[in-house]
N, C-alpha and C positions, 0 to 999 in steps of 0.2 A: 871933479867928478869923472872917473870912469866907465868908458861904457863900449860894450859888445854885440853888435849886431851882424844876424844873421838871415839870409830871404830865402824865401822856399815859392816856386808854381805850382799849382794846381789846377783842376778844372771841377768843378762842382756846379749841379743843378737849384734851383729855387724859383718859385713865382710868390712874388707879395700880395700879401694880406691883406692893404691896405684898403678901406672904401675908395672906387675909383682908379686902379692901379693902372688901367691903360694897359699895352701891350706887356707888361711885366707880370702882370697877373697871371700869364701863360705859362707852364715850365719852361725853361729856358736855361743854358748854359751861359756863365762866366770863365772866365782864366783868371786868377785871382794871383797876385803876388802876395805874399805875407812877409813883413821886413820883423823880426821881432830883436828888442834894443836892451839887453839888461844894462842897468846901471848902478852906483854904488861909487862913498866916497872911499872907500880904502879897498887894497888886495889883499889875497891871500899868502900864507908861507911863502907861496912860491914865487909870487908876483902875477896872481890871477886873478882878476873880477870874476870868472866864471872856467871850467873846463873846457874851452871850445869846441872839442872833441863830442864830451855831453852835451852841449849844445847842439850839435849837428843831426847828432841822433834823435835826440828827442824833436828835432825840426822835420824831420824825415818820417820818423812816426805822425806827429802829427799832421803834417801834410796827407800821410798816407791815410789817416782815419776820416780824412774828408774827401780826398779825392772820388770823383763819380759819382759821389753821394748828395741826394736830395734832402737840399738842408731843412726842409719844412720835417722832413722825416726823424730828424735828432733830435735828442732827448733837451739838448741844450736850447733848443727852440721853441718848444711846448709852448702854447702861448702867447710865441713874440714873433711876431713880424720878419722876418729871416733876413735881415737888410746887413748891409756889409760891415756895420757896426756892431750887432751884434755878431756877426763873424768875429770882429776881432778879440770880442769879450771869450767867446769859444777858444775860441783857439788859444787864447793867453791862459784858461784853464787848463788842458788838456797839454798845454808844453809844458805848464808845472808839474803838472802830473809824472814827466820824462825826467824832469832837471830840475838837480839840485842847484837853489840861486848862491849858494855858498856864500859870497862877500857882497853879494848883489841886492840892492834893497829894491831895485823896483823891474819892471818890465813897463816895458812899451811896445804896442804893436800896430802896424800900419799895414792897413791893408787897403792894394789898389784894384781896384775893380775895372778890370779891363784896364784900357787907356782912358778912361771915363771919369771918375773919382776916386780920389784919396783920401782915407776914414782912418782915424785912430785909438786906440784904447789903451790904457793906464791903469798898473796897480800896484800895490806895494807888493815886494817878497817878502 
């Protein structure tokens, strides 16, 4: 299995939903790292799991479409709890939306929350 991974920071706003939230319930800033990992068992023509190039961009855009944005306010939150998990389900939409996964069958993305925790999400391309 091959696999290409690329990480982008950000800083983005949110206060949880949760019954009980405690001082997160507040807006409040995070710095967010996003590591996002395509993988795939075979390359391309050229010898590519993915364009890295493509990859960077579409990492850059997404990053940028979240940056300074309060995630309660996106569309991809409606209803959910804005928690760093569903960051990462956002965000793994929104880079396919940039990039083509070409020979890549899946994504994986992690995203680290602060120096606090480490959250993952998984899907096929």
């Amino acid at each position: 299995m091959y696999s290409v991974a690329v990480t982008r920071t950000f800083v983005a706003q949110h206060y949880l939903t949760v019954p009980d939230p405690g001082p997160e319930g507040e807006r409040h800033s995070h710095t967010f790292t996003v590591e996002a990992t395509f993988r795939g068992p075979e390359l391309d023509e050229y010898s590519y799991l993915v364009d890295i190039d493509d990859v960077n961009a579409g990492m850059d855009a997404t990053a940028e479409s979240f940056r300074d944005e309060l995630l309660n306010d996106l569309p991809e939150f409606e209803g959910r709890n804005p928690s760093a998990e569903h960051l990462g389900r956002a965000f793994a939409g929104r880079l396919l939306d940039h990039v083509d996964p070409e020979t890549a069958t899946e994504l994986a993305v992690t995203v680290r929350e602060d120096d606090v925790a480490t959250v993952g999400y998984r899907t096929a391309v």
